[in-house]
Biopython code that builds the backbone (N, CA, C, O; Angstrom):
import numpy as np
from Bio.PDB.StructureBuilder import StructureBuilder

atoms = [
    (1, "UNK", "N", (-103.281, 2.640, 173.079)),
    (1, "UNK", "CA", (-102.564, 3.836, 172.644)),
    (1, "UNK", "C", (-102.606, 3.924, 171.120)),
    (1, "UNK", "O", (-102.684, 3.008, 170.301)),
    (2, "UNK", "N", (-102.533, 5.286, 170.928)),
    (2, "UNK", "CA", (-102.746, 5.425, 169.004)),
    (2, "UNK", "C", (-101.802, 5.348, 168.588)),
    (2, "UNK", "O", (-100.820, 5.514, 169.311)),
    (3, "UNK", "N", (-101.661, 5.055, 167.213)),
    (3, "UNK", "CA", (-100.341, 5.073, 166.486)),
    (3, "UNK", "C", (-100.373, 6.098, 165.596)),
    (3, "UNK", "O", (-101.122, 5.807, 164.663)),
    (4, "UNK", "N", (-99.838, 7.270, 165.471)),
    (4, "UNK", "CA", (-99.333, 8.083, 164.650)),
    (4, "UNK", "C", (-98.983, 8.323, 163.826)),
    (4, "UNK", "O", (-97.972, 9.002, 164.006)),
    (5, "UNK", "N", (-99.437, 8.028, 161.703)),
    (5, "UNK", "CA", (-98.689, 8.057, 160.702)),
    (5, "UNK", "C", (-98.902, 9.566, 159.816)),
    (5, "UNK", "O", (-99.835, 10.370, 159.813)),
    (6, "UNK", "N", (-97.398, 9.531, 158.977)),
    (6, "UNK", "CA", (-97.384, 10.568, 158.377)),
    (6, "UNK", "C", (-98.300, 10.742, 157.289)),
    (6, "UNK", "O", (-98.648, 9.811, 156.563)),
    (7, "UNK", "N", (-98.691, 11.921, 157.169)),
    (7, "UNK", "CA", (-99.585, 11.722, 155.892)),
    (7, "UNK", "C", (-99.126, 12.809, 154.947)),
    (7, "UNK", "O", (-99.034, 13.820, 155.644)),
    (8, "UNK", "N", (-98.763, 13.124, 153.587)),
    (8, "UNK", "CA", (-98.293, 13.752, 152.631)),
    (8, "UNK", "C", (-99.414, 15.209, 152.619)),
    (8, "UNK", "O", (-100.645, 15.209, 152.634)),
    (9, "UNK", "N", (-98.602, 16.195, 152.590)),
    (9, "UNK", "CA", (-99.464, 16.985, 152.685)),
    (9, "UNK", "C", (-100.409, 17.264, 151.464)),
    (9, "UNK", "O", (-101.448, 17.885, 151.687)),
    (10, "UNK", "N", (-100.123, 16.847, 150.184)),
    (10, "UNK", "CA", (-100.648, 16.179, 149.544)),
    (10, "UNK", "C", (-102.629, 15.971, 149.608)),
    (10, "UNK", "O", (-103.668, 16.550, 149.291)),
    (11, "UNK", "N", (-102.225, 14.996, 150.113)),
    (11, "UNK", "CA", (-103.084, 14.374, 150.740)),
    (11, "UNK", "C", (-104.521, 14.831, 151.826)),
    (11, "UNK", "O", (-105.748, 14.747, 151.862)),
    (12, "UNK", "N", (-103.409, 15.325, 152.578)),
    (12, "UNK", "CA", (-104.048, 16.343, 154.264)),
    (12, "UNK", "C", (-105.439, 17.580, 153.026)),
    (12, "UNK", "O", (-106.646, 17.815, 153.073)),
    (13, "UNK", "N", (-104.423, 17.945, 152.232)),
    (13, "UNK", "CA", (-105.466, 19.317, 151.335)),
    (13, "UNK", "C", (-106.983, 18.492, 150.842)),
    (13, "UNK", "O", (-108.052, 19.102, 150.855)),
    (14, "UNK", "N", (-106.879, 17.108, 150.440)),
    (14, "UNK", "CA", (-107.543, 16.576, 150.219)),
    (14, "UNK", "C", (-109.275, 16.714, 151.077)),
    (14, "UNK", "O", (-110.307, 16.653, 150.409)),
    (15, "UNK", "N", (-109.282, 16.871, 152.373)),
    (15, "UNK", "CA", (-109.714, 16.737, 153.767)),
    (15, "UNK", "C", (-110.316, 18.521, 153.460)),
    (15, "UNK", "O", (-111.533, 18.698, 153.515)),
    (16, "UNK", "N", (-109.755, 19.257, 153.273)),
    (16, "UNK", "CA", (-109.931, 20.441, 153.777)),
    (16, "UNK", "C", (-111.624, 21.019, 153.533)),
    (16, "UNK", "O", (-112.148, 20.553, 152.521)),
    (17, "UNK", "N", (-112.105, 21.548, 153.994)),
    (17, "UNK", "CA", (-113.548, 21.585, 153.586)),
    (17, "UNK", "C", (-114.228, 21.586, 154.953)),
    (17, "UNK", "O", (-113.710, 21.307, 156.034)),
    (18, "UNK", "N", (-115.835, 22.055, 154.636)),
    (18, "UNK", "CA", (-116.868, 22.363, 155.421)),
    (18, "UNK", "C", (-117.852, 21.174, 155.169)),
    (18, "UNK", "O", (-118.503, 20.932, 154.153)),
    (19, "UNK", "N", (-117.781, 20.346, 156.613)),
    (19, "UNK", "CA", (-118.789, 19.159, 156.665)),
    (19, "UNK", "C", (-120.203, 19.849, 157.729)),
    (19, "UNK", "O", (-120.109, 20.329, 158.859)),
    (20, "UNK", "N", (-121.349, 19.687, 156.941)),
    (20, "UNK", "CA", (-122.479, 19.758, 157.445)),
    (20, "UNK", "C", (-122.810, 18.662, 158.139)),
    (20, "UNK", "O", (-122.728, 17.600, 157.521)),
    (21, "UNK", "N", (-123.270, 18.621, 159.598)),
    (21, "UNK", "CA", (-123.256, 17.101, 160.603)),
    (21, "UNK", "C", (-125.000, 17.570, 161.092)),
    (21, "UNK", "O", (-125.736, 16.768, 161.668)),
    (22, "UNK", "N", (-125.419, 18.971, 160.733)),
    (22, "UNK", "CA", (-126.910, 19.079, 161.877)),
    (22, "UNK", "C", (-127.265, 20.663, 161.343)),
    (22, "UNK", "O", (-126.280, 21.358, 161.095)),
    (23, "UNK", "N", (-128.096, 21.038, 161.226)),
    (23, "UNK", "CA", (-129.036, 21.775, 161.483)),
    (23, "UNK", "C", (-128.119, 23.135, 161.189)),
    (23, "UNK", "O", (-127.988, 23.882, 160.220)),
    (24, "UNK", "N", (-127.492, 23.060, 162.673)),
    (24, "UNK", "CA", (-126.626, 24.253, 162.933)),
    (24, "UNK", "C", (-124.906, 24.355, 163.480)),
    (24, "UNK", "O", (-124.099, 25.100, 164.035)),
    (25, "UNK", "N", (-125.090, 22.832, 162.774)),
    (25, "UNK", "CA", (-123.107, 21.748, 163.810)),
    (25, "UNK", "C", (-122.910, 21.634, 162.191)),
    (25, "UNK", "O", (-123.487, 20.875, 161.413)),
    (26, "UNK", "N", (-121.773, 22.767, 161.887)),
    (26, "UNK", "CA", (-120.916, 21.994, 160.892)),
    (26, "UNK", "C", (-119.383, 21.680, 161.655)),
    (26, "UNK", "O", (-119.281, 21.791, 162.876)),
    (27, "UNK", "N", (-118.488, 21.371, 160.992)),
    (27, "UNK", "CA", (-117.099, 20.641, 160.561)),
    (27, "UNK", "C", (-116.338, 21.473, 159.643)),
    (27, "UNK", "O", (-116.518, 21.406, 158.427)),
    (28, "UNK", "N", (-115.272, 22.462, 160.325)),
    (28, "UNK", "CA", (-114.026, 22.610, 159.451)),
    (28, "UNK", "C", (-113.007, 22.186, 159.257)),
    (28, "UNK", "O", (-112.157, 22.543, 160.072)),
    (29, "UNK", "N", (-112.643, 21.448, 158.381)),
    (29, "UNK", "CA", (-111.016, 21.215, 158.284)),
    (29, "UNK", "C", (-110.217, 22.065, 157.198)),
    (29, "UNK", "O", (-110.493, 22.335, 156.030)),
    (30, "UNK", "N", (-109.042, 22.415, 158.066)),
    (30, "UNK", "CA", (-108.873, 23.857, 157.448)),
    (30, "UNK", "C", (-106.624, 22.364, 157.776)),
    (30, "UNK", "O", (-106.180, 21.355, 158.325)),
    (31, "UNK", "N", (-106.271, 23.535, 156.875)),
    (31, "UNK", "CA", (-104.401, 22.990, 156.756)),
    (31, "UNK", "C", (-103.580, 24.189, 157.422)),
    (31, "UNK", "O", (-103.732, 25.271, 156.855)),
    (32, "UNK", "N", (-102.779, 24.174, 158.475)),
    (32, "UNK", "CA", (-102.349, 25.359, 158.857)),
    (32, "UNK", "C", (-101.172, 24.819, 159.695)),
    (32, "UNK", "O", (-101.142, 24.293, 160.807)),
    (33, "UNK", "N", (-100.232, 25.114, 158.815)),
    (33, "UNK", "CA", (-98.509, 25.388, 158.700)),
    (33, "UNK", "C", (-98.077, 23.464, 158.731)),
    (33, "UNK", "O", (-97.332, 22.914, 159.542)),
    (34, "UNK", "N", (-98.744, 22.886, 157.712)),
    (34, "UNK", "CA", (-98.982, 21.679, 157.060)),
    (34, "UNK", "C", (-99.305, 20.385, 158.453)),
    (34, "UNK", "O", (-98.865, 19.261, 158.696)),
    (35, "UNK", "N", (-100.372, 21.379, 159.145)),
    (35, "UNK", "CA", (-100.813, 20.341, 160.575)),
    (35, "UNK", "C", (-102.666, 20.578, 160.245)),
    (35, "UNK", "O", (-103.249, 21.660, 160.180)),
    (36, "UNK", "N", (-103.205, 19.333, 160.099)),
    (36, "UNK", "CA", (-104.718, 19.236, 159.732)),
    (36, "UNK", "C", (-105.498, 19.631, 161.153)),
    (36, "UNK", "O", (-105.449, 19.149, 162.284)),
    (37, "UNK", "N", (-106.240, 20.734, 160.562)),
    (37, "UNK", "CA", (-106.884, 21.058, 162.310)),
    (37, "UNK", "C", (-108.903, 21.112, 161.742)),
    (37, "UNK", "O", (-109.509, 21.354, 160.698)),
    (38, "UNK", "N", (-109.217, 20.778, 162.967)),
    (38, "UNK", "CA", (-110.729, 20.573, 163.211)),
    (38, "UNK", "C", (-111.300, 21.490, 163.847)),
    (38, "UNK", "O", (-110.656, 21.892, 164.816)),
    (39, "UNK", "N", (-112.356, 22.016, 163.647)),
    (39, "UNK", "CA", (-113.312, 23.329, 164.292)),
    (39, "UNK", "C", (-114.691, 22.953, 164.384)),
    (39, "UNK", "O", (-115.498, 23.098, 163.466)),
    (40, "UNK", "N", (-114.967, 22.422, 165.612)),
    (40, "UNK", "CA", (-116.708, 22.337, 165.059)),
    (40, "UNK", "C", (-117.348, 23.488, 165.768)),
    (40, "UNK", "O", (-116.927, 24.042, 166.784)),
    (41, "UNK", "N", (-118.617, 23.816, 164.963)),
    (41, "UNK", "CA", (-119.149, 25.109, 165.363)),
    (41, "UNK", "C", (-119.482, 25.523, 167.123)),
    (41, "UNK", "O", (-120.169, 25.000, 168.000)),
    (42, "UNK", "N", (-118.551, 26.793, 167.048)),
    (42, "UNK", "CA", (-118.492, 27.024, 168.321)),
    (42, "UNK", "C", (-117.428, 26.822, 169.568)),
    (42, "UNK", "O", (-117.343, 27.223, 170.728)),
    (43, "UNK", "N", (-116.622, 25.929, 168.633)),
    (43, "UNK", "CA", (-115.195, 25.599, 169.787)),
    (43, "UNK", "C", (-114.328, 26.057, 168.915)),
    (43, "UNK", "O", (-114.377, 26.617, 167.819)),
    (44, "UNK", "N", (-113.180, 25.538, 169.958)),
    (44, "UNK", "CA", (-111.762, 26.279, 169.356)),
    (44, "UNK", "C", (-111.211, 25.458, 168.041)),
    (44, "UNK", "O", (-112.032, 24.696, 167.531)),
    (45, "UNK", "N", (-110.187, 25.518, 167.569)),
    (45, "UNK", "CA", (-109.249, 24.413, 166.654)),
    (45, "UNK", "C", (-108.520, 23.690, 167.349)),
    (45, "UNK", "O", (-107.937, 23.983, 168.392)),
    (46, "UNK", "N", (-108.541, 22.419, 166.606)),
    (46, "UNK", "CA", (-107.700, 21.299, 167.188)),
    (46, "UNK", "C", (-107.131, 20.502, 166.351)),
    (46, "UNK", "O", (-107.789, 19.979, 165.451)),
    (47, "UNK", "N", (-105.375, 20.201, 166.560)),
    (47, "UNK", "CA", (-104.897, 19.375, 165.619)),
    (47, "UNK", "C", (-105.572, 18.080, 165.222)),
    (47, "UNK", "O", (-106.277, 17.676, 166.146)),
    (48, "UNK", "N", (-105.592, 17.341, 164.222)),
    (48, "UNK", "CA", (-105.936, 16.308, 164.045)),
    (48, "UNK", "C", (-104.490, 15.511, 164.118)),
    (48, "UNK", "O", (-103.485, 16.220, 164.157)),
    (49, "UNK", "N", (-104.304, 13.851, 164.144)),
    (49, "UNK", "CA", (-103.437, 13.181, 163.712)),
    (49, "UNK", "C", (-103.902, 12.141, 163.115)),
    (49, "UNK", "O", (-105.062, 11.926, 163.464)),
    (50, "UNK", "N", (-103.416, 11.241, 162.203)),
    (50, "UNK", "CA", (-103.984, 10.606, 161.348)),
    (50, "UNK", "C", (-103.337, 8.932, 161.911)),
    (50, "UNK", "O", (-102.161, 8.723, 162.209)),
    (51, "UNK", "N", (-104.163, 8.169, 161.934)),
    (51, "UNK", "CA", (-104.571, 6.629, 162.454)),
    (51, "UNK", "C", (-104.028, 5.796, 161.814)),
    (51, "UNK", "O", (-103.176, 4.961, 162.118)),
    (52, "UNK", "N", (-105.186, 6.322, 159.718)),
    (52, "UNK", "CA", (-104.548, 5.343, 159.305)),
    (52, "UNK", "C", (-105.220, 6.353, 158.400)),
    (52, "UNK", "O", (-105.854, 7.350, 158.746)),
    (53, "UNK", "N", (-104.935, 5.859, 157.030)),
    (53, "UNK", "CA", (-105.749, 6.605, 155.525)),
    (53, "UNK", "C", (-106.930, 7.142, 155.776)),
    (53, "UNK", "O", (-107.735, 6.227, 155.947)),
    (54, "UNK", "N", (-107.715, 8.791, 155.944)),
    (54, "UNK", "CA", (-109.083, 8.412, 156.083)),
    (54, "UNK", "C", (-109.313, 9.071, 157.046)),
    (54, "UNK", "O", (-110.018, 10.080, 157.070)),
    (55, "UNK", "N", (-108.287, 8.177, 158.672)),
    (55, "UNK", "CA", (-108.823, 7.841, 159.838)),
    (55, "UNK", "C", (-108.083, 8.887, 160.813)),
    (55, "UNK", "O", (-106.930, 8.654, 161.175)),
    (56, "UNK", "N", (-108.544, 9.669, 161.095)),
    (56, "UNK", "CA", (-107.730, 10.629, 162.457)),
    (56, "UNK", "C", (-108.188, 10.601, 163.580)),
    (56, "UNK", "O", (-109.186, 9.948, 163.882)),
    (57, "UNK", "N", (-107.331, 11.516, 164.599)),
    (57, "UNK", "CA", (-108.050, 11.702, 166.038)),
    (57, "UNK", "C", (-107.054, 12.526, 166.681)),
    (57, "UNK", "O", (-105.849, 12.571, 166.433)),
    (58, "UNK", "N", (-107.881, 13.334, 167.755)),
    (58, "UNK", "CA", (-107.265, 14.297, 168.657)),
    (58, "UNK", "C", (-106.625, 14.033, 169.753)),
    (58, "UNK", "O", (-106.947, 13.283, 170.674)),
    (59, "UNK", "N", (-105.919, 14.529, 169.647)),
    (59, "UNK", "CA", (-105.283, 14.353, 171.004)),
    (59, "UNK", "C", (-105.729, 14.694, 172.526)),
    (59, "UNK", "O", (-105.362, 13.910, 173.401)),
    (60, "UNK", "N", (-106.390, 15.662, 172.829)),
    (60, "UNK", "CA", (-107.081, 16.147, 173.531)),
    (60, "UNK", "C", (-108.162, 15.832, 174.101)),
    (60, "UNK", "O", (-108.409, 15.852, 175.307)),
    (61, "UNK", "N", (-108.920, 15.493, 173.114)),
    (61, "UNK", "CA", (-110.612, 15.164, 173.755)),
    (61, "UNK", "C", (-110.855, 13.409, 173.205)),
    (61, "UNK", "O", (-109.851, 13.050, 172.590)),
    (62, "UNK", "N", (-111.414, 12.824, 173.249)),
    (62, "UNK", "CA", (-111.786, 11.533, 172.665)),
    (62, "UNK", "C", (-112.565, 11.480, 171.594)),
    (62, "UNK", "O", (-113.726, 11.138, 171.824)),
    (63, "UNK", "N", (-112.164, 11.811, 170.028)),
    (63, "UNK", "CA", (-113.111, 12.301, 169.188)),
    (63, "UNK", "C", (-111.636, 11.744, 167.677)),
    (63, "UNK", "O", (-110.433, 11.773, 167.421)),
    (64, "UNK", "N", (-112.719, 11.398, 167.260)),
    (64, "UNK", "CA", (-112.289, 10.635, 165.879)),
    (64, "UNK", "C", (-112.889, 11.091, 164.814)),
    (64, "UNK", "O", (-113.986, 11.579, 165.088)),
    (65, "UNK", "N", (-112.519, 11.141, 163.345)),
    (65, "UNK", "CA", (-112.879, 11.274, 162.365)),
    (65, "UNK", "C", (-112.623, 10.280, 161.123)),
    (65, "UNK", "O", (-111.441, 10.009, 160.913)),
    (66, "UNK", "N", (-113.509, 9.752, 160.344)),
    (66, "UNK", "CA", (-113.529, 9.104, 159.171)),
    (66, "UNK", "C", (-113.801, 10.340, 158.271)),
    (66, "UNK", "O", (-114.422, 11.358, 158.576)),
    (67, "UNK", "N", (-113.123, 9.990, 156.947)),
    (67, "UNK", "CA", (-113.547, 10.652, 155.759)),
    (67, "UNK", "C", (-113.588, 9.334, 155.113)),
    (67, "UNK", "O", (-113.049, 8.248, 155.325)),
    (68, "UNK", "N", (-114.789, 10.019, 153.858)),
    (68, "UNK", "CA", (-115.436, 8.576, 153.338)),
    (68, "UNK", "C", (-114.957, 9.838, 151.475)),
    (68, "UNK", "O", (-114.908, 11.044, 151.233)),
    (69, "UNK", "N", (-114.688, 8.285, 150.535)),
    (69, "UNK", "CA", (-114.706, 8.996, 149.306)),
    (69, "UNK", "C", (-115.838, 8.395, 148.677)),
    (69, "UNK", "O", (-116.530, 7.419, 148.967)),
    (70, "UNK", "N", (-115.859, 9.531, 147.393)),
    (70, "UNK", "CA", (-117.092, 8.620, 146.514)),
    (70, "UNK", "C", (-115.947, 7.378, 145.395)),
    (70, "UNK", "O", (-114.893, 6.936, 145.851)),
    (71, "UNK", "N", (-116.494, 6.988, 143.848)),
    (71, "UNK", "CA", (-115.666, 6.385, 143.325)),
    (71, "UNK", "C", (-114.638, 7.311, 142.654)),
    (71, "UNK", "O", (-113.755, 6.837, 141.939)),
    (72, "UNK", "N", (-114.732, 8.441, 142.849)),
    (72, "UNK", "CA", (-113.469, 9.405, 142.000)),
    (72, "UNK", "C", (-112.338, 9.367, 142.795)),
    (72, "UNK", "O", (-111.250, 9.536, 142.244)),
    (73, "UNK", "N", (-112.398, 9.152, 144.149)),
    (73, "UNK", "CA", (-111.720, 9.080, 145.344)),
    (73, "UNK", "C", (-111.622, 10.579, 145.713)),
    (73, "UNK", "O", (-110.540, 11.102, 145.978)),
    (74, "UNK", "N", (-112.713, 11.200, 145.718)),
    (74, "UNK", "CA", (-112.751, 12.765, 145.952)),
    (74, "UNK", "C", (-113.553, 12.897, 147.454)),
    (74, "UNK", "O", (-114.781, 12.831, 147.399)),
    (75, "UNK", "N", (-113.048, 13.043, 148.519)),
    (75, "UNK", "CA", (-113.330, 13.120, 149.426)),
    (75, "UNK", "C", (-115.104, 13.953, 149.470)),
    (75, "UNK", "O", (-115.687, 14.976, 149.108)),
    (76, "UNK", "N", (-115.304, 12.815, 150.096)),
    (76, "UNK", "CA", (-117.468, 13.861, 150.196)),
    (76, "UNK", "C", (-118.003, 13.875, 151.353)),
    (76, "UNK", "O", (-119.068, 14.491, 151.322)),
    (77, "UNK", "N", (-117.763, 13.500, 152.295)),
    (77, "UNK", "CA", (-118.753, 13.116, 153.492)),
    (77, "UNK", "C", (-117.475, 13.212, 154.651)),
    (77, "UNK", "O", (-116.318, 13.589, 154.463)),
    (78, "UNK", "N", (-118.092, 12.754, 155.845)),
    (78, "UNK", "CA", (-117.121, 12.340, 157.423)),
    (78, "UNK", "C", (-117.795, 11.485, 158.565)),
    (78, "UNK", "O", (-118.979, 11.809, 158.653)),
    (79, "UNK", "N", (-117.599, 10.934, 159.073)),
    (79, "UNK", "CA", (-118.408, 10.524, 160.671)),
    (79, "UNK", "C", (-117.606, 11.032, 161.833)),
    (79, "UNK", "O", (-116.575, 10.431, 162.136)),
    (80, "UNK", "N", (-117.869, 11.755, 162.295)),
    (80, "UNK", "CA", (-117.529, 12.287, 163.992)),
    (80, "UNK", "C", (-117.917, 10.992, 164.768)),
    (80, "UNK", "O", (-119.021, 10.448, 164.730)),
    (81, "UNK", "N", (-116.727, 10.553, 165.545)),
    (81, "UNK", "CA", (-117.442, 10.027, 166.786)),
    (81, "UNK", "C", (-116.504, 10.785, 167.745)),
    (81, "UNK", "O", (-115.448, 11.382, 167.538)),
    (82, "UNK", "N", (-117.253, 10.561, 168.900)),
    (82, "UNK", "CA", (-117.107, 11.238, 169.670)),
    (82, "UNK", "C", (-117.619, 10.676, 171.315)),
    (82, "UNK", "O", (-118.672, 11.155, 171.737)),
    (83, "UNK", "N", (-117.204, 10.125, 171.802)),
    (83, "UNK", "CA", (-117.777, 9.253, 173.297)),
    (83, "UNK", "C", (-117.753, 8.010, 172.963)),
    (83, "UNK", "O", (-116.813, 7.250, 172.730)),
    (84, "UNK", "N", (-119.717, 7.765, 172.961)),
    (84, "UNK", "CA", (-120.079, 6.893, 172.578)),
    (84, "UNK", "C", (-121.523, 7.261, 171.029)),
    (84, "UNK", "O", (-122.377, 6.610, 170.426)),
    (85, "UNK", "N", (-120.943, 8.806, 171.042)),
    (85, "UNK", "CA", (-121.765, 9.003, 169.924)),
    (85, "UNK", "C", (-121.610, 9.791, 168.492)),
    (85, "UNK", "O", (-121.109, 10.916, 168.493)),
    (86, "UNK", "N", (-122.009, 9.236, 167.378)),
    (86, "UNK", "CA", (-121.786, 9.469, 165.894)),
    (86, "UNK", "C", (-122.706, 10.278, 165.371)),
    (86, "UNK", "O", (-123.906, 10.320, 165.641)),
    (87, "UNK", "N", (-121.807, 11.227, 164.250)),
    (87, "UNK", "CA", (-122.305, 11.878, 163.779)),
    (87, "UNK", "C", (-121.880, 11.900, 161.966)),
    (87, "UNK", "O", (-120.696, 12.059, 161.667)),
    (88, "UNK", "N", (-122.780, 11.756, 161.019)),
    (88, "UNK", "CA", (-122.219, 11.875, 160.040)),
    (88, "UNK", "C", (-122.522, 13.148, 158.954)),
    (88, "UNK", "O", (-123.683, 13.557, 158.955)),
    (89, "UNK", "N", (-121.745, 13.677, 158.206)),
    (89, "UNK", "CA", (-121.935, 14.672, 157.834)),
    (89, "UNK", "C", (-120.960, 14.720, 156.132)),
    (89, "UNK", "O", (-119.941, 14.129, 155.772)),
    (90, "UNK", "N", (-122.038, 15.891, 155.303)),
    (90, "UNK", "CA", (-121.518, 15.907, 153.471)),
    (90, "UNK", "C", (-120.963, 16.991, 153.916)),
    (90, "UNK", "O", (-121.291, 17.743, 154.834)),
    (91, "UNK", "N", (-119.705, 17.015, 152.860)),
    (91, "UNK", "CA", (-119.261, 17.989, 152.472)),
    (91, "UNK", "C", (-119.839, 19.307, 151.758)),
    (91, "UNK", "O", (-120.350, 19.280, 150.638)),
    (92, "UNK", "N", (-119.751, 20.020, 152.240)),
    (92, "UNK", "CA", (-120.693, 21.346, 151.657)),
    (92, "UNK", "C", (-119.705, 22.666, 151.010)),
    (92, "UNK", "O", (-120.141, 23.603, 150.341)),
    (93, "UNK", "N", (-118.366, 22.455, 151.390)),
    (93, "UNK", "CA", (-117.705, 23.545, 150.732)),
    (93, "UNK", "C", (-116.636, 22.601, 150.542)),
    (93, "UNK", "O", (-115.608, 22.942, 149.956)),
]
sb = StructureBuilder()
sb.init_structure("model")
sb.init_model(0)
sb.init_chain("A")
sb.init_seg("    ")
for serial, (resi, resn, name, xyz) in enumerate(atoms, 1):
    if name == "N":
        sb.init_residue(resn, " ", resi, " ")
    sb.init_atom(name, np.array(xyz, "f"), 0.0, 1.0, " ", f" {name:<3s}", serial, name[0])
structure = sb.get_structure()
């Protein structure tokens, strides 16, 4: 079972942005009414909850997210997993 921590919203804005993962599969994380939600191209939105620093996951489907920083600690990149399969993707907006 997951454990659930708060994260400063702060923080959550940090995340917000368009991750490129493929071709034609990006990644939105968008902040809406201070709850972090996920859109990948073509499905609906879905809350995220956060693991640990970084580290979230849905409630719904079996699908996780890393955000990775560079050394500024400015959020740039993500890995989707999802099953048993990964996807990683830059930040593009």
């Amino acid at each position: 079972m997951r454990k659930e921590i708060d994260v400063d919203t702060s923080i959550l804005r940090q995340y917000i942005g368009e991750y490129q993962l493929g071709p034609h599969f990006n990644i939105t994380i968008t902040l809406e009414g201070g709850k972090l939600m996920v859109q990948a191209t073509g499905e609906g939105k879905v809350e995220l909850f956060a693991e640990r620093n970084d580290f979230f996951y849905t409630k719904i489907v079996n699908t996780q997210l890393e955000f990775f920083r560079d050394a500024n600690g400015i959020v740039t990149r993500m890995t989707l997993f999802q099953g048993e399969q990964q996807a990683q993707g830059k930040k593009i907006k």
